[in-house]
N, C-alpha and C positions, 0 to 999 in steps of 0.2 A: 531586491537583490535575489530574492530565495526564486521567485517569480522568472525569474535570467535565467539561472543554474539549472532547475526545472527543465524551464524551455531549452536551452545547450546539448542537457545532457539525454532529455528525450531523443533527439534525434540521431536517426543512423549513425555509424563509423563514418561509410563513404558521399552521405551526404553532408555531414559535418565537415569532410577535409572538404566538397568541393567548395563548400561556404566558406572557407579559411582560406584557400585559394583565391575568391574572388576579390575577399576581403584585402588579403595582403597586396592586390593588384590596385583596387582602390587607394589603399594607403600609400603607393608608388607614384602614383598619380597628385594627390593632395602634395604629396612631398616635392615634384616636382613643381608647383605652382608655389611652396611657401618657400622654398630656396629661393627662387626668384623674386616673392615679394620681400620675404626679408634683407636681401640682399640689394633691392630696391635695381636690378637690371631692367634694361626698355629694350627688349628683342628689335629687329629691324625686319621681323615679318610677324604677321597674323596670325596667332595662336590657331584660332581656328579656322584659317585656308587651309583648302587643298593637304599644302605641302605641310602646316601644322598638323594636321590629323592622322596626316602620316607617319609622322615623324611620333606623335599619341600612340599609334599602333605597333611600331617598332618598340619603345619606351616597355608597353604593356607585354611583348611578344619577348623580348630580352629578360624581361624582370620573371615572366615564369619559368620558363627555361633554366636559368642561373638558380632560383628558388631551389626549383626540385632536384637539380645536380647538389646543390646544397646541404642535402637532408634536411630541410625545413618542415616537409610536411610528412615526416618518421617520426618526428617528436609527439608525445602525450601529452599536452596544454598543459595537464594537470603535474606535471612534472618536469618543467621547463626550469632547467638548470644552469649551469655553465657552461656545459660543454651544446648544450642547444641554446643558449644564447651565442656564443661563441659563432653557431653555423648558420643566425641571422647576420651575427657580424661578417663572415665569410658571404653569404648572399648577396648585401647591402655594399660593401667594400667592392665585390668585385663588379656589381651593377652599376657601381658609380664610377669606375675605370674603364669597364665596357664604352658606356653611355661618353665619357670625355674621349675617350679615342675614335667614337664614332664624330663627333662634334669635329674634333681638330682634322680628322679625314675631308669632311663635309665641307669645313670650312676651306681647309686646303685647296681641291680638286673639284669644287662644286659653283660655289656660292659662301661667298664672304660674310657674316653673320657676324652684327657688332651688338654687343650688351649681352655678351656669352664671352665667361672668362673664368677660370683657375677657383677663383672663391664660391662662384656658382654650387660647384662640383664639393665642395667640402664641405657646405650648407646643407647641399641635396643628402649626403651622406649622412649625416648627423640626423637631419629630421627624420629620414627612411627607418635608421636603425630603431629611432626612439618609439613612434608613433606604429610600426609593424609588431616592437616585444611587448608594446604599453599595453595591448586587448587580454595578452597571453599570461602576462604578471598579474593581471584585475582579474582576469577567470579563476586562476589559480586560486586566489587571493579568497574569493567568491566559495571558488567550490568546496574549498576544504581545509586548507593551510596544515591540514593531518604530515602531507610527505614533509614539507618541513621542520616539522618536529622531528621525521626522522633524520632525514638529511644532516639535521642540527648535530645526530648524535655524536659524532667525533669529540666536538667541543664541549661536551659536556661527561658526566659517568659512562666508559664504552661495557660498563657489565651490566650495566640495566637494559634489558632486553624491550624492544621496539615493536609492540604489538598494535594488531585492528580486532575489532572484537565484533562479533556476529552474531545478534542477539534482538531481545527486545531490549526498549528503551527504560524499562523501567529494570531491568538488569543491567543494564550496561553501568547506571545510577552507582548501585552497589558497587560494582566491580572497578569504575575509575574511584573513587572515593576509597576503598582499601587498597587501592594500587599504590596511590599518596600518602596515604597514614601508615604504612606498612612500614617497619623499621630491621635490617637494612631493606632499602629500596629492591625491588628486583625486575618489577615490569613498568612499564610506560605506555598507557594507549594512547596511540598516536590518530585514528579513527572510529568508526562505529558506522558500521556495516549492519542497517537497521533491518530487521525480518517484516516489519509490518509496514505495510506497503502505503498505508498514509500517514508515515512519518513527515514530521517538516524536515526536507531536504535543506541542508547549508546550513541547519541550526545546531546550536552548542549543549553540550551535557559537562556543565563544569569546565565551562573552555573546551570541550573535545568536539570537535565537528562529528556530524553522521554526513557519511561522506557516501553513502549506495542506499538505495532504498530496493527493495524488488520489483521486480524478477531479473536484474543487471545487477546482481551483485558479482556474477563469474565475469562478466566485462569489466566491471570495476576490477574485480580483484587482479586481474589481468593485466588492467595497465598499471596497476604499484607493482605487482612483481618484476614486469620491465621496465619502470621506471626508478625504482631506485632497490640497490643492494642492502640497505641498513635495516631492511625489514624482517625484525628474527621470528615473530609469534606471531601464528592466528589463533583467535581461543574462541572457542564456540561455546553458545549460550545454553542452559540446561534444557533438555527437549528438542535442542534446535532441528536436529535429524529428522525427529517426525512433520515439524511446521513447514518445510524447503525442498522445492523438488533438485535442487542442485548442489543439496551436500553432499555427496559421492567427487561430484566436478569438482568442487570448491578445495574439497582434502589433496582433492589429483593435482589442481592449480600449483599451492601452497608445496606440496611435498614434492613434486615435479623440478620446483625454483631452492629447492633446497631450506623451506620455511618451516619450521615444527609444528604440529598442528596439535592442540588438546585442547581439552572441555573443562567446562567450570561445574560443577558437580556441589560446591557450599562454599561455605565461610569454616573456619576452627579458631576456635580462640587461642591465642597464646596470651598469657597474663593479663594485661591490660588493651593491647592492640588483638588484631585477627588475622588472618591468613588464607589466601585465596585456597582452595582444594580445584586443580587441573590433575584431571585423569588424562592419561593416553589416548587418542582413538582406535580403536579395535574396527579390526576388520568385520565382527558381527553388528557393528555401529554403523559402518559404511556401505554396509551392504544392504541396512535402512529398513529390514524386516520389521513389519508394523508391529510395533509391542502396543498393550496395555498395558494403564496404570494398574499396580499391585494393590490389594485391597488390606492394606497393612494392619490396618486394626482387626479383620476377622482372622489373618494367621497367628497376627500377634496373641489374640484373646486364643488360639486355640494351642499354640506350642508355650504361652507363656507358661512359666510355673509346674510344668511338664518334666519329667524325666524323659530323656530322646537316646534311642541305642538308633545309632547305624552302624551296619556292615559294611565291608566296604568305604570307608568313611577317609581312607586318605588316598583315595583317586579321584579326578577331576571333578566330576558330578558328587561325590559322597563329602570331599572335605569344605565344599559351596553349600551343602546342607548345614553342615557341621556349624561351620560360621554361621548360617541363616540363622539358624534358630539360638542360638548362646545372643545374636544380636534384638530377636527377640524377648527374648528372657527366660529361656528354656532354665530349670529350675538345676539340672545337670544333661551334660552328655556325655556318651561311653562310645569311643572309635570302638571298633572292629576290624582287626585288618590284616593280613599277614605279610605286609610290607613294613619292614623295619624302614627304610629310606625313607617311604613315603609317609608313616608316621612321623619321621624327625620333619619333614617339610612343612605335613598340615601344623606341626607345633608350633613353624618357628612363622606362620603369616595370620597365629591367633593374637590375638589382642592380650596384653598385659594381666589387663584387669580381668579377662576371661577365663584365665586359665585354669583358676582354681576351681570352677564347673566344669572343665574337661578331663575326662580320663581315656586312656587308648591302653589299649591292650594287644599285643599279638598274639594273634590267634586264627585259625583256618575255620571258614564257617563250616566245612565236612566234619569237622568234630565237634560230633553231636555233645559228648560229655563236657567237654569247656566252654560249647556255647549255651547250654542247661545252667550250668556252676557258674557263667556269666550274668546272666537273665536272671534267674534266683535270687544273686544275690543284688544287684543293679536295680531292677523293679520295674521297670521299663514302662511309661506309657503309649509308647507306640515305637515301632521298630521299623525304620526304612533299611528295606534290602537291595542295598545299591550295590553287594559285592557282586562281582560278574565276571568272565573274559568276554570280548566283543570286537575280537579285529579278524574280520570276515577271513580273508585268505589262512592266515597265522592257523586258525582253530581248525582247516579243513587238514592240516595234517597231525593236530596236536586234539583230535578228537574225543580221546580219551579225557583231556585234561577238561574240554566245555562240558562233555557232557557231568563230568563229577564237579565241577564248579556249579556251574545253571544250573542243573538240574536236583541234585542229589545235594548242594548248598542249598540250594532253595526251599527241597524238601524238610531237610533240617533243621533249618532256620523255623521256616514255617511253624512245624511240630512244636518244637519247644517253646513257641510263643504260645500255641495250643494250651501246651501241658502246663505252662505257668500263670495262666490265665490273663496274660497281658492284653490291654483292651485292642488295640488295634496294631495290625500288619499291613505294612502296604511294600508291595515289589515295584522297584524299577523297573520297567519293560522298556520295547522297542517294536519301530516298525518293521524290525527283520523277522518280529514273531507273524507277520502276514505274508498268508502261501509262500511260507519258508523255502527257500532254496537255496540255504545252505546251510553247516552245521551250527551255527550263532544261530540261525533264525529259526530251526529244527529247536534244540535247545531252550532259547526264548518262549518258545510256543510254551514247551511241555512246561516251561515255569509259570506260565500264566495259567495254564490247564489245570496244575496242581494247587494255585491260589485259588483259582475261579471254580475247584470243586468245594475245598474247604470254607469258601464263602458260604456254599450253597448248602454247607452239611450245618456248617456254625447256625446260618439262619433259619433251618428247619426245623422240626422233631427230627432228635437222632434213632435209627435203627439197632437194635440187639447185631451185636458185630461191628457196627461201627467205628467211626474213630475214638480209640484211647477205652472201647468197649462202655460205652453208655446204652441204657436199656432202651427198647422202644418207646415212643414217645414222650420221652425224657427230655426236660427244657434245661437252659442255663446261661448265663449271659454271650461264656464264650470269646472267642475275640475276632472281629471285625477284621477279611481277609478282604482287600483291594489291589490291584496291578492299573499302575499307572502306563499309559505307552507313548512315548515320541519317539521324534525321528535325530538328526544329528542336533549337536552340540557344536559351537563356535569355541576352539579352544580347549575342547576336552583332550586327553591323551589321546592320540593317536587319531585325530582330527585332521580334511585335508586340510585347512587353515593352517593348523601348524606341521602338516609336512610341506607345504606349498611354501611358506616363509622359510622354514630352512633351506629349500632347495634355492630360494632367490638371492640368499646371503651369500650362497656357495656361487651364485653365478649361473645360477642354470645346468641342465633344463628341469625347466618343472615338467612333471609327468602326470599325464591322465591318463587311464585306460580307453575312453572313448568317451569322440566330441558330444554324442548325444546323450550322456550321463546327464539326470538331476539327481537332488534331493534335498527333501526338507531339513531345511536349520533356523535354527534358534539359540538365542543366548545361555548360555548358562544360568544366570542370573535367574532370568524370566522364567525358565526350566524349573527349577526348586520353587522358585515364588508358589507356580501353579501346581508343583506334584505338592505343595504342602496346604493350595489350598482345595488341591481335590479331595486331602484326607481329613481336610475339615467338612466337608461337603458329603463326606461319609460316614461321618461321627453321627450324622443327625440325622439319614432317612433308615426305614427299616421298609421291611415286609415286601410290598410289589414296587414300591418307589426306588428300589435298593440298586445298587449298580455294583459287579464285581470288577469294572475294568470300565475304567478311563481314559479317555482319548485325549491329549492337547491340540489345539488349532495351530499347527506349525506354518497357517500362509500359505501359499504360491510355494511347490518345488521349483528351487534352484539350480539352471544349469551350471556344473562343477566348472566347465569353459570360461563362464562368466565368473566364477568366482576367480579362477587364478587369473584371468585379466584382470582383472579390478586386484589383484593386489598386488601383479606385477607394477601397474599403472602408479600406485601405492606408493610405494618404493623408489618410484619417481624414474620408471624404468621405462623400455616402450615391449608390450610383446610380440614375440617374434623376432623382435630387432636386436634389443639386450640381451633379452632373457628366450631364450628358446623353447617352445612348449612342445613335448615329445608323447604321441599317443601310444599307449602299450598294449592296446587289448585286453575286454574283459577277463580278471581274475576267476581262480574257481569259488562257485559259489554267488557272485556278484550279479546284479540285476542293473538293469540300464535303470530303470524307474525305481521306488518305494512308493508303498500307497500306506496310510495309514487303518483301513480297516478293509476285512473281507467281504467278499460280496454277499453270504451269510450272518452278516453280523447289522444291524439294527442301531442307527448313529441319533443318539438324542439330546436335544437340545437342553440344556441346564439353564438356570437364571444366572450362573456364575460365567463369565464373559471367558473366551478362551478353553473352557472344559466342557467336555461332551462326556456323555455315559453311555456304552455301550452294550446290548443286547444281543448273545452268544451264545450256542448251544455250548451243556458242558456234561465234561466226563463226569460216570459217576465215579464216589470215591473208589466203592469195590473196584472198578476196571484198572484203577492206577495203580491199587495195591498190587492187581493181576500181573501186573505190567512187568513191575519193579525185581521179581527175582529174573524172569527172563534179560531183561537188562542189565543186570549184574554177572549172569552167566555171558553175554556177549560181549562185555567186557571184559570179564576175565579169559574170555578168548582170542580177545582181538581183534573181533567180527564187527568191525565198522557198518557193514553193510547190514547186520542182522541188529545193531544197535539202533540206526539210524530209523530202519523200517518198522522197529515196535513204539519208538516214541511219534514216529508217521504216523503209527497205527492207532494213537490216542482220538486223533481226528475223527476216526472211523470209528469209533466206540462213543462218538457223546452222544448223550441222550438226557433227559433231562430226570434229574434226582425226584425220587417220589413218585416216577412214571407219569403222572399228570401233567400238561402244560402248564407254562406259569403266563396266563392273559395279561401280560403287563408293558408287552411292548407299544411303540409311540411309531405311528407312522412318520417317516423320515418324508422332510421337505427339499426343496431345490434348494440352496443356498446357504445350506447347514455345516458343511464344513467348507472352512477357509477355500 
């Protein structure tokens, strides 16, 4: 039987109907010969003369005709119902009224025909209808018996929702087996939509058919959408996105038909029984950016038992840290933030049991003296400086505000991690800090400039004059300055993901600046995984092995085009047609591309999958300090322009600490970053 189903459903759409075609023409045929055997009539002429074959090819030419006015061959085998059996009864009925009003004509006006009468025709009827739906019920029967289950659901609980599950088989195992013992009940799979491609087709997992094998699973799924309405859940299997090149289609299928679509992500116990965990699908999920698995036991072993101060800690990237590491086992953490709101938010999606390791505090990282009397008394093992502003256009006129956030936060921050000897600093960056062209990425730079010095003074002998006035040649442990840098986030504030979804709720139009915009994204998630395990990666080299700045592999840039189609599509929308997309022209400030490093900067391959170490000329410290009152006087003046040109001018000042080269760069290969 499996052998049948196989063979069936390998073959094409339209060479399947014309085989169903020919088929239901043969069974028209058969029918007319057992009408008449069983009804035991003796024609008064030769079946096969002349005028018999004739009269075969008229039989054969009537019955397609009437077939396909019918909708006979509209129907999905696999979801042959009532209302398509109904339209072989409508076929059959009215082929067998045809066929006697041709007879009584014939008979009439032609040639008299005796052993042709009334009971013929009701025979003929009966065996057509039976022997044409009997191949269509056995297929069904064969392929899958899944839509019946759903079908079933009226007569049965209508709130246990009607799912197919898209997975391996030895997940799906799990997942029908707690769907049943689950108390109250709340899903029902109804099939199993197997990923691996020599699954045995038409076999059972617990009574559940797997009803698709690949790479037709978007065909299968296809025809249960149009084939039957009781179908509520798809639930995709953990990983499934990276295994299938048609999860994108598959969610578009599913949400397109009005079906919910989420992912199995674990089990949770409640008392005695368990509990499926289905997450949402996110548009950073659909969008199928190749992640790596996290390397959970080296960040575990490096944040566990740690004290963790972030700044910035209840905006989108800083309160995803915040979690990270408390789920780690971070020993305590300290928010830093000057968002009251966004404080009360990060509180209220911590965990229970976590809370009494977390403290937050309001507080502006520019004040240096409460973030001192912070750190001091906190103890800090390592501090992520995720506070920022970063919304490109926004900062070109509120310039004052990035540059004493970025810059002179950063500074701050920095120093006091200095002064209290905490071991390791590491900054959020971004790809706006390369060949900046605009005040976020002017900004960006100078924060990475001012880690990427103090790196390089921390790992040196310090000079008479230097930072915090240490004598020359003077050693000390110091604390470990790193700048992490990627590109977009899925989902962070002020994200186009989530300006693109608000806009499609509203109706449209969603707006881009320009059709040939990309840029790199990545998940949140993925994001912290690897800025936490870049600064485990830092913890352990020193001297020429040493890296101040970290690159993530963000993949393949993303055209923004393609992203808000795919999530118009999403939504179950069509673009263009529903949802209107309206181009606006580059903002000030904004780049049609981002790259993730300069063409000055030296990209090195690490053992650690996804992170790269970057090689940079860097300012020295003295030059920054030089910097620093001219930019407080241009700001106190208002002089945008004479602001912007002295942190430009950092650029043009690097040189390397110690005046000697440091021989430690790594010639870059082809195929080193994503």
């Amino acid at each position: 039987m499996t052998a049948y189903v196989e063979a069936v459903s390998g073959i094409r759409p339209k060479m399947r109907r014309a085989i169903i075609m020919v088929q239901d023409l043969v069974m028209v045929l058969i029918a007319v010969a057992l009408s008449l055997t069983l009804s035991q009539s003796r024609l008064s002429f030769d079946a096969f003369s002349p005028g018999g074959l004739v009269c075969w090819a008229v039989i054969v030419l009537a019955a397609h005709l009437l077939f396909r006015t019918s909708g006979l061959y509209s129907t999905v085998w696999r979801f042959a119902s009532t209302p398509d059996f109904f339209n072989i009864l409508k076929g059959c009925g009215s082929l067998t009224v045809v066929l006697y009003l041709a007879a009584v004509a014939f008979r009439s006006f032609y040639q008299p025909v005796s052993g042709l009468n009334e009971r013929q025709f009701i025979v003929f009827f009966l065996v057509s209808f039976t022997i044409i739906s009997a191949p269509r019920l056995y297929y069904r029967f064969l392929r899958d018996g899944a839509s019946w289950r759903i079908l079933r659901r009226a007569a049965s609980d209508p709130s246990i929702k009607q799912a197919l599950f898209i997975g391996r088989l030895s997940e799906a195992d799990v997942i029908v087996r707690f769907t049943r013992t689950s108390v109250p009940a709340e899903y029902a799979i109804a099939g199993i939509m197997a990923t691996e491609s020599d699954a045995p087709l038409g076999t059972q997992i617990q009574g559940v058919p797997v009803v698709a094998l690949r790479p037709r699973l978007v065909e299968v799924l296809e025809e249960y959408v149009k084939g039957t309405e009781n179908l509520d859940l798809l639930i995709f299997g953990n990983g499934v996105e990276r295994e299938i090149e048609d999860y994108a289609e598959l969610v578009r299928v599913a949400r397109h038909s009005g079906i919910a679509v989420v992912q199995f992500s674990g089990l949770s116990e409640l008392g005695q029984g368990g509990r499926l965990v289905l997450d949402a699908v996110e548009m950073e999920t659909i969008m199928r950016r190749s992640a790596v698995a996290t390397d959970t036991a080296r960040i575990g072993a490096f944040v566990g038992s740690k004290r963790v101060l972030v700044t910035g800690g209840a905006g989108s990237i800083g309160r995803i840290l915040v979690k990270r590491a408390l789920e780690l086992g971070a020993e305590a953490v300290l928010v830093a933030d000057n968002s009251e709101f966004g404080i009360f938010q990060l509180d209220q999606m911590i965990d229970e049991n976590d809370r009494d390791r977390l403290t937050s505090r309001i507080v502006d990282v520019t004040d240096r003296p409460h973030m001192r009397r912070l750190v001091s008394e906190f103890k800090p093992s390592i501090i992520f400086h995720a506070a920022a502003l970063k919304h490109v256009p926004l900062l070109e006129e509120n310039w004052e505000a990035a540059i004493e956030t970025n810059v002179f936060g950063t500074l701050a921050c920095a120093e006091v991690a200095a002064e209290c000897g905490v071991p390791q600093f590491l900054l959020i960056s971004s790809d706006k800090a390369v060949d900046p062209t605009s005040v976020l990425g002017v900004t960006k730079r100078a924060a990475e400039q001012i880690v990427s010095s103090l790196h390089e003074t921390h790992a040196a002998p310090f000079h008479a004059g230097g930072l915090n006035g240490h004598q020359a040649g003077a050693h000390r442990p110091g604390t470990k300055f790193i700048a992490v840098r990627f590109g977009n986030v899925f989902g962070s504030n002020g994200s186009v993901a989530t300006i693109f979804q608000a806009q499609i709720e509203a109706g449209g139009p969603v707006t881009i600046t320009d059709r040939r915009m990309t840029r790199y994204f990545m998940t949140v998630a993925e994001a912290v995984d690897l800025v936490i395990m870049s600064a485990a990666d830092a913890g352990q080299r020193q001297g020429s092995d040493d890296y101040a700045i970290y690159m993530l592999d963000m993949g393949k840039p993303v055209p923004i085009l393609e992203v808000a189609e795919t999530m118009i599509r999403m939504a179950g929308k069509s673009p263009y047609t529903d949802i209107p997309i309206r181009f606006t022209g580059i903002r000030p400030g904004e780049k049609l591309h981002e790259t993730l490093h300069g063409e000055n900067e030296e990209v090195v391959k690490l053992d650690t999958a996804k992170i790269f170490g970057l090689r940079t000329d860097v300012v020295a410290w003295a030059s920054i300090e030089a910097a620093l009152p001219a930019l407080v006087a241009a700001m106190h003046d208002r002089d945008k322009a004479a602001a912007l040109a002295i942190l430009a001018g950092l650029d043009r000042a690097e040189e390397d600490i110690g005046g000697a080269p440091r021989d430690h760069a790594v010639p870059k290969t082809a195929g080193q970053v994503g």
